[in-house]
Each structure stands twice: as structure tokens, then as C-alpha cells.
Backbone as a printed PyTorch tensor [residue, N CA C, xyz], in Angstrom:
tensor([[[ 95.8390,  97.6340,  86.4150],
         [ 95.8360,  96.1900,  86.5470],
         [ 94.9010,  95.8120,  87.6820]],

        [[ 94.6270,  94.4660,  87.3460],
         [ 93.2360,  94.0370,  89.0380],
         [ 92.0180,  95.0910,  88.1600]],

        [[ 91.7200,  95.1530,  86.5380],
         [ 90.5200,  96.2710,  86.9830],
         [ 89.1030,  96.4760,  87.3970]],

        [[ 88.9380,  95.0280,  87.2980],
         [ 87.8410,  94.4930,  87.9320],
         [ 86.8900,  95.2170,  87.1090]],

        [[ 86.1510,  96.3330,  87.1950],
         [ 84.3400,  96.8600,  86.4630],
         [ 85.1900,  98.3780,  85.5610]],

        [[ 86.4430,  98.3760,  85.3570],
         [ 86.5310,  99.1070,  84.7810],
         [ 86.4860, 100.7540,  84.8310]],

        [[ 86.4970, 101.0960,  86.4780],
         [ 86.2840, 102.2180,  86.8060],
         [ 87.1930, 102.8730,  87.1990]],

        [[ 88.3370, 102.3390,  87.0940],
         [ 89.7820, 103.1570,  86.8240],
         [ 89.6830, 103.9010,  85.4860]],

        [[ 89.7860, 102.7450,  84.7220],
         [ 89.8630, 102.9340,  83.1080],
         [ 88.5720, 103.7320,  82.8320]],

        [[ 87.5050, 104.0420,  82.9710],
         [ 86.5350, 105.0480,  82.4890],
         [ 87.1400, 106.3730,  83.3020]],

        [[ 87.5630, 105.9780,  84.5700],
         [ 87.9270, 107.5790,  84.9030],
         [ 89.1190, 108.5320,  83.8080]],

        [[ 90.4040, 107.2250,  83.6900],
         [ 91.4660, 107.6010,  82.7960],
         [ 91.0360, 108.4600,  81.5270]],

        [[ 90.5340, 108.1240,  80.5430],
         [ 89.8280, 108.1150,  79.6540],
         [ 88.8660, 109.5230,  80.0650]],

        [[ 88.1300, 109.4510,  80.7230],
         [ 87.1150, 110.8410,  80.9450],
         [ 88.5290, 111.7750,  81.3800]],

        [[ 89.1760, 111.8720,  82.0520],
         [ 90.1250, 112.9640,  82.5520],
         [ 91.3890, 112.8270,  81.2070]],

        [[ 91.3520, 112.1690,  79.8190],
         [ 92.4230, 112.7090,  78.9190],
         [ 93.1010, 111.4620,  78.4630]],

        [[ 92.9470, 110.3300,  78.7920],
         [ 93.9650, 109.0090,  78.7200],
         [ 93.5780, 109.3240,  77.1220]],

        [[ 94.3870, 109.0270,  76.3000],
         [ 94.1800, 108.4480,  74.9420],
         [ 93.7700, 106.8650,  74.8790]],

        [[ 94.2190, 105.8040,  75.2480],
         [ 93.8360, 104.6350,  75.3460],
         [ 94.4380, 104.2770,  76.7890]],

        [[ 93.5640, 102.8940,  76.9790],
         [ 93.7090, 102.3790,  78.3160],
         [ 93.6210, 100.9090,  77.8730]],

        [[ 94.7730, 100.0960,  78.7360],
         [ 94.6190,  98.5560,  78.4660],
         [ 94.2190,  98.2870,  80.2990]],

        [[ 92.8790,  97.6790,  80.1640],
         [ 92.5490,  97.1810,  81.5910],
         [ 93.1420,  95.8330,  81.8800]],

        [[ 93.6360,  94.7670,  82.7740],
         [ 94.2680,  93.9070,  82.5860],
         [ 92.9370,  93.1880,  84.0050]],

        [[ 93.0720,  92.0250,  83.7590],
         [ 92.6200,  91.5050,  85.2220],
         [ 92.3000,  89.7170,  84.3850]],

        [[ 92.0670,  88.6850,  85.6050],
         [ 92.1310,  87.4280,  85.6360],
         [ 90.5670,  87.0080,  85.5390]],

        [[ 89.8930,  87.3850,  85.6240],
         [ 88.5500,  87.3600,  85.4350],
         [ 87.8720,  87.8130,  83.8080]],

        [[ 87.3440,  86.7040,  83.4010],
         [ 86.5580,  86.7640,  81.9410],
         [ 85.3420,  87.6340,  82.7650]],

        [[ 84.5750,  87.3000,  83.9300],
         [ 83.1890,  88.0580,  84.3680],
         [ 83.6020,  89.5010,  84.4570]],

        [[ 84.4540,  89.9270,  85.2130],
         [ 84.5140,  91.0650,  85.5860],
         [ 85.3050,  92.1480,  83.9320]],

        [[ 85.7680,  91.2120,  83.1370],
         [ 86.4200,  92.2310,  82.1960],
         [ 85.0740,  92.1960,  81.2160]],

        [[ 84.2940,  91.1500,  81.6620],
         [ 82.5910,  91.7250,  80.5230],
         [ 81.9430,  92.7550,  81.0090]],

        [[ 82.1190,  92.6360,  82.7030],
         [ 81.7410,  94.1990,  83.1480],
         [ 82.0680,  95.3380,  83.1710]],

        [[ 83.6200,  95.0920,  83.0490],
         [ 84.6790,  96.7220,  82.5120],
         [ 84.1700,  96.9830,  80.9400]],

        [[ 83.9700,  95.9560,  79.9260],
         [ 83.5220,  96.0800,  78.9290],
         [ 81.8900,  96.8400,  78.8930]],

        [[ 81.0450,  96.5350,  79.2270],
         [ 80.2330,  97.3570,  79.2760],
         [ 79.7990,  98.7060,  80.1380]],

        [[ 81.0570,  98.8280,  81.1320],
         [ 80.5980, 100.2250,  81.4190],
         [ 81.6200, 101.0210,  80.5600]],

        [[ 82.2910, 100.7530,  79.8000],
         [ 83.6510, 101.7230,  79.1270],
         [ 82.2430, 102.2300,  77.7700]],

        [[ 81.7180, 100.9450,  77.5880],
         [ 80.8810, 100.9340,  76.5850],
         [ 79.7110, 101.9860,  76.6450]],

        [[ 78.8130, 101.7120,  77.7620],
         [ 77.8960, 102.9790,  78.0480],
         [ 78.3870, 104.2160,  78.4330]],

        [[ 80.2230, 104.2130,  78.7990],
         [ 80.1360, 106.0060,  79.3080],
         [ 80.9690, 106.3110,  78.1370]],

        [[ 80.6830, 105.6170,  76.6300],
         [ 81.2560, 106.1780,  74.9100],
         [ 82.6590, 105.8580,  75.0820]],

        [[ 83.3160, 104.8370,  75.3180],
         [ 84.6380, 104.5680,  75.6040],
         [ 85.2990, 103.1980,  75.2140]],

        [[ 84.2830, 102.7300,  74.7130],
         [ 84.5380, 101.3880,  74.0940],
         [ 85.7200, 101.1910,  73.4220]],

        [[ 85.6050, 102.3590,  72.2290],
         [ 86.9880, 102.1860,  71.5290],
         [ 88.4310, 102.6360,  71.9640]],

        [[ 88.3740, 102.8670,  73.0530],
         [ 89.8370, 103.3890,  73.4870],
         [ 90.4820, 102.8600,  74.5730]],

        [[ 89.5840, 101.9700,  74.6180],
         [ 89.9750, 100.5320,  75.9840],
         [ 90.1680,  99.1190,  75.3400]],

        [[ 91.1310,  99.0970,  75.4510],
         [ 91.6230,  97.0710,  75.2180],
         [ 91.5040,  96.7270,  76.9470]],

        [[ 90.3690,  95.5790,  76.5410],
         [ 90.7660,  94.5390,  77.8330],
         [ 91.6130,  93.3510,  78.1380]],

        [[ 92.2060,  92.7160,  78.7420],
         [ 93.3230,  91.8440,  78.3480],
         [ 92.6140,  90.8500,  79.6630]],

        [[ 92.7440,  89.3120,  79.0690],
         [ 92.0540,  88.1870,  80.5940],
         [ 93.5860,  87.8750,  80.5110]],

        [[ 94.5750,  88.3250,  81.7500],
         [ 95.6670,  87.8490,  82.3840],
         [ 95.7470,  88.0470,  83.6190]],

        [[ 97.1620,  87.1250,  84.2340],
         [ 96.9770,  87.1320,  85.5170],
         [ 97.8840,  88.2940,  85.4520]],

        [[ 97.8820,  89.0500,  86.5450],
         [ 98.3960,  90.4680,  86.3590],
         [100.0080,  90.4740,  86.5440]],

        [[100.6810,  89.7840,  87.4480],
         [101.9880,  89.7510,  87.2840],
         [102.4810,  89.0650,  86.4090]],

        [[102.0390,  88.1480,  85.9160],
         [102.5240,  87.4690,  84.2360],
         [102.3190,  88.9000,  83.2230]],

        [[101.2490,  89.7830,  83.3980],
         [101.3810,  90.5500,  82.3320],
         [102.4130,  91.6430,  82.6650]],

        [[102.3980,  92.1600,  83.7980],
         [103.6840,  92.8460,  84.0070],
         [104.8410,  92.3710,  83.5900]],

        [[104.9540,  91.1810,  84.0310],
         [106.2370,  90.7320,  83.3600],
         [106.9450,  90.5920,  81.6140]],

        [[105.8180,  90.2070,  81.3680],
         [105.5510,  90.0640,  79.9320],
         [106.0920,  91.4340,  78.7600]],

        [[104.8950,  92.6580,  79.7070],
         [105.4230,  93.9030,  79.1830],
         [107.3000,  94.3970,  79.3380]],

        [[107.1010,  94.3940,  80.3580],
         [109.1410,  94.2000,  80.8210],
         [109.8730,  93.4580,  79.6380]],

        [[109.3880,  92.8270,  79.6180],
         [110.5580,  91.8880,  78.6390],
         [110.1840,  92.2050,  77.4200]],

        [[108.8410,  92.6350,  76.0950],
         [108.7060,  93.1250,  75.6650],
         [108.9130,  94.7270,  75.5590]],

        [[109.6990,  95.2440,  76.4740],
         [110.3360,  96.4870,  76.7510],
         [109.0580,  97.8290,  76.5460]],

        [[107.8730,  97.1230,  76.7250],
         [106.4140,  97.9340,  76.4600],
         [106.3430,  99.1040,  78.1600]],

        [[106.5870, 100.0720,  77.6440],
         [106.4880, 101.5650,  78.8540],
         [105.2050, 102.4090,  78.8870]],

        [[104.7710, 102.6000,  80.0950],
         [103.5920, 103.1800,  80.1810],
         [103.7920, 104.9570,  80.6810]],

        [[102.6310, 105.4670,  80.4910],
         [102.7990, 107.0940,  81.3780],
         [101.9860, 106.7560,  82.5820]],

        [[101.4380, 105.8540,  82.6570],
         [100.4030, 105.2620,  83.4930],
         [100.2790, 103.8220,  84.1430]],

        [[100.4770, 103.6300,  85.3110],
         [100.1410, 102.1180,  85.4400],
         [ 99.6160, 102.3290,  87.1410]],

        [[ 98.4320, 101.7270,  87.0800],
         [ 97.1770, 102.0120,  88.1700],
         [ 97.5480, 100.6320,  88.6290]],

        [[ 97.5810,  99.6750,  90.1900],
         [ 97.4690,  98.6760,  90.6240],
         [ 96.5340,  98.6060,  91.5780]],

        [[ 95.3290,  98.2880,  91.4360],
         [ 94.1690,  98.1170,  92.3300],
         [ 93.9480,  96.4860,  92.5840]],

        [[ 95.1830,  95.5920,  93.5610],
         [ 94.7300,  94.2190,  93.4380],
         [ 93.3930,  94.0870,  94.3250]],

        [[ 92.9760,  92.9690,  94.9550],
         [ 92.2710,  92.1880,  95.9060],
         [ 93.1000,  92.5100,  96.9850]],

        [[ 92.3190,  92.1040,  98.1040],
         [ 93.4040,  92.2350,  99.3340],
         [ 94.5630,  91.1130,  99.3640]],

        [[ 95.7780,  91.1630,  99.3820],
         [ 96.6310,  90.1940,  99.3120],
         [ 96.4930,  89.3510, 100.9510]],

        [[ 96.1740,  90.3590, 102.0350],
         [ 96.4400,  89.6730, 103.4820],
         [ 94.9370,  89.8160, 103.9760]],

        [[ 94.2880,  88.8370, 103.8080],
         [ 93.3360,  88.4820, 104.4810],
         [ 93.2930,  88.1120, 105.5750]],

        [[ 94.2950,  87.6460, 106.5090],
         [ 94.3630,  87.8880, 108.0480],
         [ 95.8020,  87.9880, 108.5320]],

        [[ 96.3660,  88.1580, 109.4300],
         [ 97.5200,  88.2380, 109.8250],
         [ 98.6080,  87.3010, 109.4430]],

        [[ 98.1640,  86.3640, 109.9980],
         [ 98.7890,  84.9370, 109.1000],
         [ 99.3700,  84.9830, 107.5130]],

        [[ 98.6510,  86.3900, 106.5990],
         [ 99.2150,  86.4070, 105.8610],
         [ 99.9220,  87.4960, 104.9550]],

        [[100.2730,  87.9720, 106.6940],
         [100.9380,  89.2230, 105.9030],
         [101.9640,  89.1660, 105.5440]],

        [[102.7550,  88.0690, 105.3520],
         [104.7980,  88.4610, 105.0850],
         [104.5710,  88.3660, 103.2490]],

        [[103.4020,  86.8890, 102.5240],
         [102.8630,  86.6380, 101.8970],
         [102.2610,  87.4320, 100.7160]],

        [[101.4000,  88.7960, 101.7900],
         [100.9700,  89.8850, 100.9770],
         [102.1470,  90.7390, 101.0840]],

        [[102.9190,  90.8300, 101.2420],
         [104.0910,  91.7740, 101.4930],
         [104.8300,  91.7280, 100.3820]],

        [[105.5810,  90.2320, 100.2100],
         [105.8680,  89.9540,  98.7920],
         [104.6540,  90.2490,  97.5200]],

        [[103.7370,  90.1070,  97.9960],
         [102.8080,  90.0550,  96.7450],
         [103.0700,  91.6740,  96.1580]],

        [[102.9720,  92.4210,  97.0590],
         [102.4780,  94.0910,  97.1840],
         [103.7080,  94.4240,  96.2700]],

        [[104.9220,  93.9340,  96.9570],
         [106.5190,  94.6530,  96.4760],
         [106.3990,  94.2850,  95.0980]],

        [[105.9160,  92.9850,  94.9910],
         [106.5690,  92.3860,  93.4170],
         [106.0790,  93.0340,  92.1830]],

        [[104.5500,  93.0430,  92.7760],
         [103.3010,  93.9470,  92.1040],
         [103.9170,  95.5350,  91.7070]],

        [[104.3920,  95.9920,  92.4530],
         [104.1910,  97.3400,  92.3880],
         [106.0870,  97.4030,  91.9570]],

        [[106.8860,  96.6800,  91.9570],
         [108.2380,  96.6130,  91.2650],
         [107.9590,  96.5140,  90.1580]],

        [[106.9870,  95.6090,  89.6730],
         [106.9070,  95.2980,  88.1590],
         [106.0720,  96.5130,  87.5480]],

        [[105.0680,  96.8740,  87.9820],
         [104.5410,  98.5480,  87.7070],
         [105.5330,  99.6710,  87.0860]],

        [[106.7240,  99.8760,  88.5630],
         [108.0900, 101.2130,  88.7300],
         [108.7940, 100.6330,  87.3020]],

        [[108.5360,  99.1140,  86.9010],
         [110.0420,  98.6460,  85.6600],
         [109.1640,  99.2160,  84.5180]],

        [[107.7000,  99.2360,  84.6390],
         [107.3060,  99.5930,  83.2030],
         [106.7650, 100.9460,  82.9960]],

        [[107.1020, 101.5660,  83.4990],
         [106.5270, 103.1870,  83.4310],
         [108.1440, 104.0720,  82.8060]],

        [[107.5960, 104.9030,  81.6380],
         [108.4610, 105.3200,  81.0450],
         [108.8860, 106.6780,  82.6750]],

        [[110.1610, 107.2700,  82.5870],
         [110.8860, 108.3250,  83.6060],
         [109.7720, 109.1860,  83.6530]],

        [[109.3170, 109.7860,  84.6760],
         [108.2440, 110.8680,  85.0420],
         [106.8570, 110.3120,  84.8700]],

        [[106.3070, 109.1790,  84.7510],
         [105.4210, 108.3160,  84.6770],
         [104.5350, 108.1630,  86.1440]],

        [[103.6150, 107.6020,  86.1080],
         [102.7980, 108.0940,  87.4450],
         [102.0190, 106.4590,  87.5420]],

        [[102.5000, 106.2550,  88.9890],
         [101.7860, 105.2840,  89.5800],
         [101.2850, 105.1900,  90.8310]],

        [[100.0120, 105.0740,  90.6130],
         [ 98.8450, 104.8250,  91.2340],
         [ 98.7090, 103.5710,  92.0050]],

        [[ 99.2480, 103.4770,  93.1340],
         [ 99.0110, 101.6460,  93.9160],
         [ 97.8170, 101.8030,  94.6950]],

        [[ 97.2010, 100.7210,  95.0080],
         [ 95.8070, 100.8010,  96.1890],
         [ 96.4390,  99.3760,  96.4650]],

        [[ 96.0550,  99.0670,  98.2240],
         [ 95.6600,  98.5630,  98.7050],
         [ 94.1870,  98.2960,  99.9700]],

        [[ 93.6160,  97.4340,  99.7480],
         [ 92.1580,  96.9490, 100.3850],
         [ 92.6360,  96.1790, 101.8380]],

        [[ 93.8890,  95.5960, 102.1770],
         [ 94.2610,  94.8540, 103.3140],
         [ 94.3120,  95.4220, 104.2970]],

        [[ 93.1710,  94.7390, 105.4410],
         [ 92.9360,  95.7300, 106.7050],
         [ 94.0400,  95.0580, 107.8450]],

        [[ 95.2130,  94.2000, 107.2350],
         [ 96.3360,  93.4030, 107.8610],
         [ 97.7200,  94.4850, 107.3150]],

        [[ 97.8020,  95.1450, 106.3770],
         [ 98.6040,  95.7630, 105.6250],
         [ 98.8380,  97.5070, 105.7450]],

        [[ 99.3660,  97.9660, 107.5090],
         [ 99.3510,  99.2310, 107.9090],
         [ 99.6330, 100.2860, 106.7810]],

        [[ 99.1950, 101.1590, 106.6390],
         [ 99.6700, 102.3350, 105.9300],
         [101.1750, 102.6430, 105.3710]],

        [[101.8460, 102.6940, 106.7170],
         [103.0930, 102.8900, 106.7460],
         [103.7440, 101.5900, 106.3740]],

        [[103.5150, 100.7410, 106.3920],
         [104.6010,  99.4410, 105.6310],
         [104.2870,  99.2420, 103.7500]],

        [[102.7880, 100.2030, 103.6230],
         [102.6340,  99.6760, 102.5980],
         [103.4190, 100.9020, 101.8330]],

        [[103.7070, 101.8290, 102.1050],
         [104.2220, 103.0720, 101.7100],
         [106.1610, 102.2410, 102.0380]],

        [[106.4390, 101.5320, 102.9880],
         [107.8020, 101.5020, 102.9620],
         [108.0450, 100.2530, 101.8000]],

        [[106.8210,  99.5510, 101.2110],
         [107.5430,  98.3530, 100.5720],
         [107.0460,  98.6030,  99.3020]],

        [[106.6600, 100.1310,  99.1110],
         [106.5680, 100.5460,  97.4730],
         [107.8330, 100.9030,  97.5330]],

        [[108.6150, 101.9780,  98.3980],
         [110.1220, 102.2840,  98.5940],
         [110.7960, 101.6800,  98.0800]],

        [[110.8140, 100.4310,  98.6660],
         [111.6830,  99.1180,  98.5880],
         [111.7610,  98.7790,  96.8380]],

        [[110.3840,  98.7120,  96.2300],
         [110.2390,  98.3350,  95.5370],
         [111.1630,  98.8770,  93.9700]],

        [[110.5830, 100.8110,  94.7270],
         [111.4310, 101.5620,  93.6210],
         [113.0100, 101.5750,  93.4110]],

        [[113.5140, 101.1680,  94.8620],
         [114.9980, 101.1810,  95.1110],
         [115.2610,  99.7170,  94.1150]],

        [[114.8350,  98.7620,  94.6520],
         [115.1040,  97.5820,  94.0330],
         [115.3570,  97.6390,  92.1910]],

        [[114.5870,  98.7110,  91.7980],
         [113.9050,  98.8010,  90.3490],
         [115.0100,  99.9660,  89.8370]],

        [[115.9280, 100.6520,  90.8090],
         [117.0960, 101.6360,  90.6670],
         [115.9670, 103.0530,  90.2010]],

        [[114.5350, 103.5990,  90.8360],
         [114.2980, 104.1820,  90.4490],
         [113.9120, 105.0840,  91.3310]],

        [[113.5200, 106.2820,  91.5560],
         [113.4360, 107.3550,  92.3570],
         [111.7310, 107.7930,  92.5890]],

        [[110.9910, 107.9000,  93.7830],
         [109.7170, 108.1930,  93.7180],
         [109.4280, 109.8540,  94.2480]],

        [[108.6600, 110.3620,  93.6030],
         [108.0440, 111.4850,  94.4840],
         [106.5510, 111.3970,  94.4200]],

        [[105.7620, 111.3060,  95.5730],
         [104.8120, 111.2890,  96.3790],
         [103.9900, 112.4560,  96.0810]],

        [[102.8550, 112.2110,  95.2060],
         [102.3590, 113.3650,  94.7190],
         [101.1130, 113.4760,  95.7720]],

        [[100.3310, 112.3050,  95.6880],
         [ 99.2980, 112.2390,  96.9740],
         [ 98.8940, 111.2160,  97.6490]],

        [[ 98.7660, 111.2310,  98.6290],
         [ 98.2540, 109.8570,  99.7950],
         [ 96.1350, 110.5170, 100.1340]],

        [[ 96.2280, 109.1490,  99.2910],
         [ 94.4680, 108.9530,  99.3590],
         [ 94.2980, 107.9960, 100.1910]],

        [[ 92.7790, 107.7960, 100.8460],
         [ 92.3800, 106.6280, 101.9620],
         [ 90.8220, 106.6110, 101.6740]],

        [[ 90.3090, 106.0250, 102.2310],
         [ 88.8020, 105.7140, 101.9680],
         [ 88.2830, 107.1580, 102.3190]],

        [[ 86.6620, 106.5880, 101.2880],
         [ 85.9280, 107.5570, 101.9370],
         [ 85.2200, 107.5680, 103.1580]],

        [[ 84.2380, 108.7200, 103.6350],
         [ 83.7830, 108.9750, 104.5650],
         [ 82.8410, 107.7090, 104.6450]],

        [[ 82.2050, 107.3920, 104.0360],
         [ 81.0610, 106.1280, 104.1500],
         [ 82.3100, 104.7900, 104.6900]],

        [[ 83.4130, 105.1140, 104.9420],
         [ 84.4590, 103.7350, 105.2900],
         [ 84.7210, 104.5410, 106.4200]],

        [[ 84.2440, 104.5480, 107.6600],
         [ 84.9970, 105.3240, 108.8820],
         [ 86.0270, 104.5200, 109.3800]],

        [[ 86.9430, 105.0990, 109.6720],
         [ 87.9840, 104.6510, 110.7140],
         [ 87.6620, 104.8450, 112.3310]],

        [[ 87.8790, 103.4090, 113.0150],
         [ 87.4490, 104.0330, 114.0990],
         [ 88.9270, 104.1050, 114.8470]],

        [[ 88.5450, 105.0830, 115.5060],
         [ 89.8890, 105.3470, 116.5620],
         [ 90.6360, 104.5170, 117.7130]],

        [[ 91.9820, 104.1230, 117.2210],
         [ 92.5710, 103.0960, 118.1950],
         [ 91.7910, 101.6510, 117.5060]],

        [[ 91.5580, 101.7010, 116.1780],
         [ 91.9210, 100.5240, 115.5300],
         [ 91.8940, 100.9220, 114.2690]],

        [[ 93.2280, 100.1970, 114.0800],
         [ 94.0660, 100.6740, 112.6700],
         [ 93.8060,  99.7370, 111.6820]],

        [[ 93.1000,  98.6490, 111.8320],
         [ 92.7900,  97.7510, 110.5460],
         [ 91.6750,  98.2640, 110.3100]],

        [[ 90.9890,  99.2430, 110.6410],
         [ 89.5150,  99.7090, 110.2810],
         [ 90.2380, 101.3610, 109.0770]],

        [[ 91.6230, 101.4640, 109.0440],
         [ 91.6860, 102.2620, 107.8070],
         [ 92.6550, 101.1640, 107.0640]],

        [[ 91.7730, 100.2270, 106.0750],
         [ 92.3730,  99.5690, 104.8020],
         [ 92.0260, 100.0490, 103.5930]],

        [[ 91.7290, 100.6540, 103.0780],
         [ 91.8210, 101.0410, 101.7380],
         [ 93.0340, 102.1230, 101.9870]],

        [[ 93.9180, 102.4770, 101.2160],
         [ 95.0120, 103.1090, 101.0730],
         [ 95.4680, 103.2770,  99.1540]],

        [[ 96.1320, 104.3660,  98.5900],
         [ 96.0850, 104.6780,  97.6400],
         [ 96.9260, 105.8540,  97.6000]],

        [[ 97.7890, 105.6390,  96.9870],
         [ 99.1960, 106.1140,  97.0870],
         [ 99.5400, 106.5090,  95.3880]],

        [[100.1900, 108.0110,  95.3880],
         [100.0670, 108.5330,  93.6610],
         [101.3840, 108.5290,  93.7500]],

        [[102.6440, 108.5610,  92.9190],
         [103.8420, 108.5840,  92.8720],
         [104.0860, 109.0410,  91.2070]],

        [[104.8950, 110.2690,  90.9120],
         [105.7080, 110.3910,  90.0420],
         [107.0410, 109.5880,  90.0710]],

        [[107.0810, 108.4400,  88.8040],
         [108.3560, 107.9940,  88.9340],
         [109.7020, 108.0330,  88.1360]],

        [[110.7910, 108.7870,  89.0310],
         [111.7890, 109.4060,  88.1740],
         [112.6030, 108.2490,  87.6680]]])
């Protein structure tokens, strides 16, 4: 969900996905997931969907639709301090509605971009999220930017990209 150019979904797909539904709020950016699925031979095994992404989470839920897969790569929710309680809810709700639609042993993939949104809170309010959802996580891997994104030392909003893998029981 959020897939913006589609480079989740071409990775899925190159590493084994059988099909991939990319979801995101943007007609521009799902013409651009559309043509790179298209040039790397992947056209046909990608549905793009123009929704806003927690309406479609929700949607699937109640249509009782279960994934083995559900990737959440939003925008940054906290663009400055001021709005972190804001992105906090955004993050939990996001990534609750993810844990409700993934069939048991299912794997989710969260990222966050918010250089307001520490590591460690964003890891405690996926927690939250799975407890809320009555479901159990195990922590397969904790990813962070690459080397071209340095962190500098003794400032912690300079590591925002974060990306968190979870098997969910």
C-alpha cells in the first residue's frame, strides 16, 4: 500500500509473488507503477487500485479478503514534531489494518520515512497495533536506510527511514 512507482511490487513479483495488487491515492504515480511493472514483463500480474489506503484496508477487512503479504510504505505521517501524536495514530491504524488482513504466518513489511517518528516508538506502536488486532508478531528483520542516507551521530532524526519485517501469527 502507499506504492507510489511500483518498486515494491516489481521486487514481489521478481522474488516469486504470483500477483500483486499495488494500492495508492495517486492516478500519477499508479501510471508510473504501471509502466515500470510493464517494462520489467510484469504487467500482467499486477492490479493497480487509485484508493486511499486505509479505506482500502478497511474495505478488504470487511470483505474478509487475506493476504500472505501486505507491504506499508506510506509518506511521512510527522512532518515536524507538532505532528507526531497525529502520525502515531496514523502509523497504528495503518499497520492494525495490515496485522487484520494477513492470513496466520503472513508477513508484514511496514516502512516509515518520519525523521519525527524514533525507531523505537515506531517498533512499540506496530506492538500495540498487533495486540489490539489479538495477534502475535515475530520480528524477522529490522532494515534502515542506506549508506548514501548517513546517520549522523547524536542526531536521531537523521536515521528516518526505518523498515521493519514481521511474521504474523
Amino acid at each position: 500500500l502507499f506504492c507510489h512507482n511500483g518498486a515494491f511490487a516489481v521486487h514481489a513479483l521478481h522474488y516469486g509473488a504470483r500477483e500483486v495488487v499495488g494500492v495508492d491515492s495517486s492516478a500519477q504515480a499508479l501510471e508510473l507503477a504501471r509502466r515500470n511493472a510493464e517494462r520489467n514483463g510484469y504487467g500482467d500480474a499486477v492490479r493497480f487500485v487509485e484508493a486511499n489506503a486505509f479505506d482500502f484496508l478497511r474495505e478488504m477487512d470487511r470483505a474478509e479478503e487475506r493476504y500472505d503479504v501486505v507491504i506499508l510504505d506510506p509518506p511521512a505521517f510527522a512532518k515536524s514534531k507538532n505532528h507526531f501524536e497525529a502520525a502515531r495514530r496514523g502509523y497504528k491504524e495503518v499497520n492494525l489494518r495490515g496485522i487484520r488482513i494477513l492470513n496466520p504466518g503472513g508477513f508484514l513489511i511496514t516502512c516509515s520515512c518520519s525523521r519525527h517518528m524514533p525507531k523505537d516508538e515506531f517498533y512499540r506502536l506496530v506492538l500495540e497495533a498487533a495486540c489490539h488486532a489479538g495477534r502475535k508478531l515475530l520480528l524477522v528483520e529490522e532494515r534502515g536506510q542506506a549508506k548514501d542516507h548517513p546517520v549522523l551521530a547524536g542526531v536521531p532524526e537523521t536515521e528516518y527511514l526505518k523498515c521493519l519485517v514481521f511474521q504474523v501469527l
